[in-house]
C-alpha atoms as a printed R data frame, in Angstrom:
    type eleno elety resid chain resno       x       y       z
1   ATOM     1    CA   UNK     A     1  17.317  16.673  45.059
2   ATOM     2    CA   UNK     A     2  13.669  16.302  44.605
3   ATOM     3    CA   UNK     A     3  13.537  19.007  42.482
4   ATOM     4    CA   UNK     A     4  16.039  18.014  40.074
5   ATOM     5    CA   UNK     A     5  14.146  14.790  39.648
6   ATOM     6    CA   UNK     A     6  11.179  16.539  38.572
7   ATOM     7    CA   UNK     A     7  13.214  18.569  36.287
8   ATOM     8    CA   UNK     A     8  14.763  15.042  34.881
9   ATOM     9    CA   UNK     A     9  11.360  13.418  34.755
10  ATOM    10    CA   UNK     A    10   9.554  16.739  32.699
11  ATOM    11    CA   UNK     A    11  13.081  16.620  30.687
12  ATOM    12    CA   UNK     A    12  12.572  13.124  29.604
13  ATOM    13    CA   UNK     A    13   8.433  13.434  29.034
14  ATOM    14    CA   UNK     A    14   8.883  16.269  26.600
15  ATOM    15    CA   UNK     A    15  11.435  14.288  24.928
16  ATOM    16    CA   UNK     A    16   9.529  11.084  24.503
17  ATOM    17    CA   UNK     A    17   6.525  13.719  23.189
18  ATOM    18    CA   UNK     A    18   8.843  15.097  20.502
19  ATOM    19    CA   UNK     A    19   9.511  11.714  19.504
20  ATOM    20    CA   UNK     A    20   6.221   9.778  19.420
21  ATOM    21    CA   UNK     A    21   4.083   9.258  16.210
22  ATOM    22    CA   UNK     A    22   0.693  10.469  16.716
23  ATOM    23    CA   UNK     A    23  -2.227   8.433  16.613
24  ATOM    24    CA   UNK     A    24  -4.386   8.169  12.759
25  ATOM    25    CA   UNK     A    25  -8.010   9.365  12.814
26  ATOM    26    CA   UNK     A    26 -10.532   6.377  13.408
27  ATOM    27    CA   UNK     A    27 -11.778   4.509  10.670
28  ATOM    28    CA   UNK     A    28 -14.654   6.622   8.515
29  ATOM    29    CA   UNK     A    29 -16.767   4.259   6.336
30  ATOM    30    CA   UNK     A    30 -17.879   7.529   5.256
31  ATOM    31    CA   UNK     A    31 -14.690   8.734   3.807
32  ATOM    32    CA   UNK     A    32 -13.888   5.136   2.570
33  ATOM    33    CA   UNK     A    33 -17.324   4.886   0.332
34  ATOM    34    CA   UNK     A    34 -16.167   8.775  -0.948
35  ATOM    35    CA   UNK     A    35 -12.664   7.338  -1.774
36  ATOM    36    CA   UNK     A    36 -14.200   4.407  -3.894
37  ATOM    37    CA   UNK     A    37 -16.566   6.541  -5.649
38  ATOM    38    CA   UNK     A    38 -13.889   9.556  -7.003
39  ATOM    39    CA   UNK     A    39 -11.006   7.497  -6.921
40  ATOM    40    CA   UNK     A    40 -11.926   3.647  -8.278
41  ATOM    41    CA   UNK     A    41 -15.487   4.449  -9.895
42  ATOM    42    CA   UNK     A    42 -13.963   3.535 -13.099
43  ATOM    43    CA   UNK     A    43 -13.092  -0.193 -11.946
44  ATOM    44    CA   UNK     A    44 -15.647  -3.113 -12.349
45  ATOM    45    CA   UNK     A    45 -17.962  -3.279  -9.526
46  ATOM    46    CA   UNK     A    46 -16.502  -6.662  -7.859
47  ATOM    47    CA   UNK     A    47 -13.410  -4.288  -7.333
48  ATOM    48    CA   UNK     A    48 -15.157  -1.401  -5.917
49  ATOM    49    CA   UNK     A    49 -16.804  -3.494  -3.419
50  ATOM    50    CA   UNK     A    50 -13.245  -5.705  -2.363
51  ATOM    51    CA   UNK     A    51 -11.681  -1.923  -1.140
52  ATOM    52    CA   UNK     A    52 -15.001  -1.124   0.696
53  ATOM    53    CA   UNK     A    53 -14.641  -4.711   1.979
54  ATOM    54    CA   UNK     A    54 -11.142  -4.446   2.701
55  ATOM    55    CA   UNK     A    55 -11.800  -1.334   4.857
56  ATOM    56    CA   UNK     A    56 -14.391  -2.848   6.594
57  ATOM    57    CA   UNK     A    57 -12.884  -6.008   7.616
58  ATOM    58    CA   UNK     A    58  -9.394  -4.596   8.475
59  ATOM    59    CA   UNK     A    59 -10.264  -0.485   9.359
60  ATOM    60    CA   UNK     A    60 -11.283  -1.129  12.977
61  ATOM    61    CA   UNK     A    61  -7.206  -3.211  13.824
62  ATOM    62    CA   UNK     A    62  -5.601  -0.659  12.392
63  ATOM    63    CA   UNK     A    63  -4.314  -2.469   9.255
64  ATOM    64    CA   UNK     A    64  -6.578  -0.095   6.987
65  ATOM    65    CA   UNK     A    65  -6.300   3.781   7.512
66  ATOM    66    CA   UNK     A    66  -8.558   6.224   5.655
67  ATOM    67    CA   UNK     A    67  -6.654   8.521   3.144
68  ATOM    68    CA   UNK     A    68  -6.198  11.244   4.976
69  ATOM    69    CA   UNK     A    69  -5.838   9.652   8.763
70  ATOM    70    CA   UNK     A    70  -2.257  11.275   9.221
71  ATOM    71    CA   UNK     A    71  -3.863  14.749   8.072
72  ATOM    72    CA   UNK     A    72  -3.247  16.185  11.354
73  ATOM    73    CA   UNK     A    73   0.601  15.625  11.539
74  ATOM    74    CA   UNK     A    74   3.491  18.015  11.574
75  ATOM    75    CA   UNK     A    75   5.861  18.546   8.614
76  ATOM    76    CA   UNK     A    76   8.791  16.997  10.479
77  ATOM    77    CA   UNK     A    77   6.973  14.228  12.193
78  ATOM    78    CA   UNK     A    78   5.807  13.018   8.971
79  ATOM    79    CA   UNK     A    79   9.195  13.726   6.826
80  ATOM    80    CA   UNK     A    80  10.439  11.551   9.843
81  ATOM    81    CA   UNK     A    81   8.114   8.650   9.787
82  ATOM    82    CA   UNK     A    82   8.175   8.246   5.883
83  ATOM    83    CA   UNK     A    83  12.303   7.990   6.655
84  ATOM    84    CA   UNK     A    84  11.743   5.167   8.582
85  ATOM    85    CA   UNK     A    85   9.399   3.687   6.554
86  ATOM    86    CA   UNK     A    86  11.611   3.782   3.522
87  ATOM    87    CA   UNK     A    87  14.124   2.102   5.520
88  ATOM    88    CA   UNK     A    88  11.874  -0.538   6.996
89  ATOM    89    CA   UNK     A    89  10.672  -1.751   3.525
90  ATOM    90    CA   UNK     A    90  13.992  -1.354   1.618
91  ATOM    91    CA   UNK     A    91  16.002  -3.591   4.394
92  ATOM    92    CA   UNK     A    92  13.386  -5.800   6.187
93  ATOM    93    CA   UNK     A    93  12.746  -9.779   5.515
94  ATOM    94    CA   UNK     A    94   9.037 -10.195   4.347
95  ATOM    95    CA   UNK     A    95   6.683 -11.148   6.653
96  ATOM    96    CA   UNK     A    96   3.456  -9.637   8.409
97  ATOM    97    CA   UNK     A    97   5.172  -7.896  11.297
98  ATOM    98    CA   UNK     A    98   5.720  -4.968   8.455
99  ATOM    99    CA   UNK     A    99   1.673  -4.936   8.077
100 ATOM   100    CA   UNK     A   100   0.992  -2.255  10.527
101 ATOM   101    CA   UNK     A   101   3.617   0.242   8.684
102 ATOM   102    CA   UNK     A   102   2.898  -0.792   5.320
103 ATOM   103    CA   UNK     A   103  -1.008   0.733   6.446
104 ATOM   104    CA   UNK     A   104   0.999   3.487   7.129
105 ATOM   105    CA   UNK     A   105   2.767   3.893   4.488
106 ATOM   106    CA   UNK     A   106  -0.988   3.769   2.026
107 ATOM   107    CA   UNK     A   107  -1.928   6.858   4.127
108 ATOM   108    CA   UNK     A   108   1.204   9.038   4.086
109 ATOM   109    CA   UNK     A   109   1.918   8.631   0.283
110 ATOM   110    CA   UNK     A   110   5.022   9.585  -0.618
111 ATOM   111    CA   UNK     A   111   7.495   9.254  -3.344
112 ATOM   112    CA   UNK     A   112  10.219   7.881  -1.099
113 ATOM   113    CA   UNK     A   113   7.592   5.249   0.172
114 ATOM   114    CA   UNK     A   114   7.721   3.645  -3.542
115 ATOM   115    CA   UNK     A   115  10.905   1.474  -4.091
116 ATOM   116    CA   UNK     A   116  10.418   0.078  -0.846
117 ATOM   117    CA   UNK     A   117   6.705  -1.026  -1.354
118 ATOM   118    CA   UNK     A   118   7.225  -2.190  -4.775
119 ATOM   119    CA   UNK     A   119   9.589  -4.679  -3.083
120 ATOM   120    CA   UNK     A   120   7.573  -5.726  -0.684
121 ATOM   121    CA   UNK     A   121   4.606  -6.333  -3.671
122 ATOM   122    CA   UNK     A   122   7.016  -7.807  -5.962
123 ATOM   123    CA   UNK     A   123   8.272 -11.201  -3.075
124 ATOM   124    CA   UNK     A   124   7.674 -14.182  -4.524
125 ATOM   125    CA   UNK     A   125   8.098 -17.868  -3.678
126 ATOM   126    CA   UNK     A   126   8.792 -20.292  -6.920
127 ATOM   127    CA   UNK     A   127   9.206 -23.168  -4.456
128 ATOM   128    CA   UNK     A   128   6.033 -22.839  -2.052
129 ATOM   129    CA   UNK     A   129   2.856 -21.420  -1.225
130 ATOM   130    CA   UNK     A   130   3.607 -17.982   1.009
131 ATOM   131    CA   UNK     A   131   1.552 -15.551   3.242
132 ATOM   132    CA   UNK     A   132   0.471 -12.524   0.961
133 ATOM   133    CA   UNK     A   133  -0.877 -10.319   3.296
134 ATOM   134    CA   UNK     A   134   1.849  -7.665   3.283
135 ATOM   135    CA   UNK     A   135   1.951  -8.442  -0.721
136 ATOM   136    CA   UNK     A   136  -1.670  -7.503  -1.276
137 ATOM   137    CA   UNK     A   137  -1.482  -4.454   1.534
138 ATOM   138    CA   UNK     A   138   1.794  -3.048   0.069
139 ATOM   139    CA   UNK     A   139  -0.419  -2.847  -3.463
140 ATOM   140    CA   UNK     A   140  -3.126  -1.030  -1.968
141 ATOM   141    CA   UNK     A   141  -0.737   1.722  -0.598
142 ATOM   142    CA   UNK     A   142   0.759   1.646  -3.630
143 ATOM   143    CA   UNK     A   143  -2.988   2.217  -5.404
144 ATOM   144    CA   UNK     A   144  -3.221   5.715  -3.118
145 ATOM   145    CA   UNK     A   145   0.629   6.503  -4.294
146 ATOM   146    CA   UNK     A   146  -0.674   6.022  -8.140
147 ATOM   147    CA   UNK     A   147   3.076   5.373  -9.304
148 ATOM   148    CA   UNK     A   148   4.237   5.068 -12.945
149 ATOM   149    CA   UNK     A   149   6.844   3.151 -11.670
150 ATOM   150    CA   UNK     A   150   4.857   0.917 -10.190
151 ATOM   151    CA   UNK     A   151   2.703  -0.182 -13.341
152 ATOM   152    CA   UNK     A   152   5.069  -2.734 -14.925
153 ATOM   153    CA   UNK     A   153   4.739  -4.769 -11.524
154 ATOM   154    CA   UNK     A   154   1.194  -4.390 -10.986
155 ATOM   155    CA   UNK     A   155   0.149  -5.342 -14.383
156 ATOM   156    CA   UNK     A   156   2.219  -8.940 -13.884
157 ATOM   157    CA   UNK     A   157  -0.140  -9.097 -10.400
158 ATOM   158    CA   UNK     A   158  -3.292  -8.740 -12.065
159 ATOM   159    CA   UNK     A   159  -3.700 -12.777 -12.507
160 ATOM   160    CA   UNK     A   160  -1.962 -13.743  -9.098
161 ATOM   161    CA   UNK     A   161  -3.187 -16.861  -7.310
162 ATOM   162    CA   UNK     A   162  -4.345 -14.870  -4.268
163 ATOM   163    CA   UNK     A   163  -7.923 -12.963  -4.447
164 ATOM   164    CA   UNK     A   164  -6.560  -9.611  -2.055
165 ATOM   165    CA   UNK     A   165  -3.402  -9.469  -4.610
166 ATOM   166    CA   UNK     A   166  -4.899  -9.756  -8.424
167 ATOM   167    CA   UNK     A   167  -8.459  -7.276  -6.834
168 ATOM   168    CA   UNK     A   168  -6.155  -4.890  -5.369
169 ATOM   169    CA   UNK     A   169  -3.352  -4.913  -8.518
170 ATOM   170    CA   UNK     A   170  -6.318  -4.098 -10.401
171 ATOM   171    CA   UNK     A   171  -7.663  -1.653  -8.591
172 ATOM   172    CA   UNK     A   172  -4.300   0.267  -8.448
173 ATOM   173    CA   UNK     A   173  -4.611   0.350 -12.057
174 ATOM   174    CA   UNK     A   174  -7.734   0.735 -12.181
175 ATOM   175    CA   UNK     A   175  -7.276   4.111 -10.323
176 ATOM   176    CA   UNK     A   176  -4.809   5.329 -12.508
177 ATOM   177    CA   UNK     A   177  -6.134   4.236 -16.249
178 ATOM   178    CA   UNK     A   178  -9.635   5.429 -15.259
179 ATOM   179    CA   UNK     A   179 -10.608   1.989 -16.970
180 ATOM   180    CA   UNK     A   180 -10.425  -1.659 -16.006
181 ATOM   181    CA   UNK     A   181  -9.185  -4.562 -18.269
182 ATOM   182    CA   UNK     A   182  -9.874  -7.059 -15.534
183 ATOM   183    CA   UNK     A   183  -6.853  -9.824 -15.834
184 ATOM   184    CA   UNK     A   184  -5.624  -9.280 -19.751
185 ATOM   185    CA   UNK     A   185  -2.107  -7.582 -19.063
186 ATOM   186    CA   UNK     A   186  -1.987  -7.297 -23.002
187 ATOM   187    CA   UNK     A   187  -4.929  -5.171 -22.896
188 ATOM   188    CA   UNK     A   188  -3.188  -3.383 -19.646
189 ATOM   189    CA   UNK     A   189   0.127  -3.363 -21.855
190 ATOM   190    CA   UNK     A   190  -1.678  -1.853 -24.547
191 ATOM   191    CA   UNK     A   191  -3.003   1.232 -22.226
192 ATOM   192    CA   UNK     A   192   0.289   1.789 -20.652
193 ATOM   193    CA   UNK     A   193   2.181   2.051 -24.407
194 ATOM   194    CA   UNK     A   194  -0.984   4.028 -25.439
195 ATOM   195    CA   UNK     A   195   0.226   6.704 -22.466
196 ATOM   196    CA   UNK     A   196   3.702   7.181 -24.148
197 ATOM   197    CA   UNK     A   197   5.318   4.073 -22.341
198 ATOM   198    CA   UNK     A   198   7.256   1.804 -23.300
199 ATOM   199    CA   UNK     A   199   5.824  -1.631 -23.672
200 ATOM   200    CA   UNK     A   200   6.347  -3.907 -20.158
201 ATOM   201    CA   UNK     A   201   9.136  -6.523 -20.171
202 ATOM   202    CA   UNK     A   202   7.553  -9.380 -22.004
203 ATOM   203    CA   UNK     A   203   8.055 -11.442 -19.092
204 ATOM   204    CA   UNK     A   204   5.928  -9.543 -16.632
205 ATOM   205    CA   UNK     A   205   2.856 -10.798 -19.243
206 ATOM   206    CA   UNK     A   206   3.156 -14.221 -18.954
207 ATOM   207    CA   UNK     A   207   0.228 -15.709 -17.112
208 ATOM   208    CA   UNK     A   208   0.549 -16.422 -13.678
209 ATOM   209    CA   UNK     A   209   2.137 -19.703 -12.762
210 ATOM   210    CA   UNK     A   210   1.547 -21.093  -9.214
211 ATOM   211    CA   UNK     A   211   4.024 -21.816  -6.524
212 ATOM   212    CA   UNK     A   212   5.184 -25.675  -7.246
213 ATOM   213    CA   UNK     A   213   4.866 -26.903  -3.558
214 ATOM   214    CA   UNK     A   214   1.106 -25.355  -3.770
């Protein structure tokens, strides 16, 4: 008897093993400072310093991962995790309990990963004021996943009322345009039809217009 037990209890320990999601790499100011200067150098300096600052202030909880923290993991763990992660973000209610995953989600960087974070970037509250962490920290996985798709909706962010959302929508664009027109989404429009686009839904230029309970 005891020795099926032990057989049942090293039975269910490998199992949980093959299940678990591994651990990212700690926090590297290091490879964050790298990041800034190959990836953003092109954005104004306020912007390069808000992603070193956002690294710094949010790195050591867990809600900032280094680009390459997951480096480590196995094809199927990964191709697993990035199916839940589409999931979570294309069927959850907004809200910060999806923080930790969207961190995730900025490390993994995959093409599945973009519907659901461009949902999670685009919530928005005509009525009243709203929490925009997991706004602002789906853009900055969505600055790693440098997205066409994505640039309509980021350009319409780059006035926003909150400081982490209008930095970081700029310095998603900012990574991809190799250039940084600050908060004029004409001039943005203008460098996205200048790529081959088409020009961005005439709405998603208007200037941003606050919350009316704010």
């Amino acid at each position: 008897m005891k020795s099926v037990s032990l057989q049942l209890g090293l039975a269910l320990a490998l199992l949980a093993g093959s299940t678990s999601f591994a651990e990212p790499q700690p926090l590297d100011m290091d490879a964050a400072s790298a990041e800034v200067s190959s990836n953003y150098g092109k954005a104004h300096p306020e912007v390069q310093e808000f992603v070193l600052q956002t690294a710094r202030s949010f790195g050591r909880n867990g809600l900032w991962l280094n680009e390459k923290a997951y480096a480590g993991l196995k094809p199927d763990e990964r191709e697993a995790r990035i199916e839940y992660l589409a999931k979570l973000f294309g069927e959850a209610e907004y809200g910060r309990h999806l923080c930790a995953a969207l961190a995730e989600a900025s490390a993994l960087k995959d093409p599945k990963l973009v519907s659901g974070l461009k949902k999670v970037a685009a919530y928005h509250r005509d009525d009243k004021d709203y929490d925009c962490r997991p706004k602002w920290m789906a853009i900055a996985a969505l600055a790693r996943h440098e997205s066409p798709d994505a640039v309509p909706l980021l350009v319409s962010l780059v006035d926003h009322g909150n400081q982490n959302t209008r930095l970081w929508a700029r310095a998603a664009l900012a990574r991809m345009a190799k250039d940084d027109f600050k908060a004029d989404k004409q001039a943005w429009n203008n460098w996205w039809t200048g790529q081959g686009h088409e020009p961005i839904d005439p709405a998603l230029l208007k200037p941003y217009v606050p919350p009316t309970g704010t």
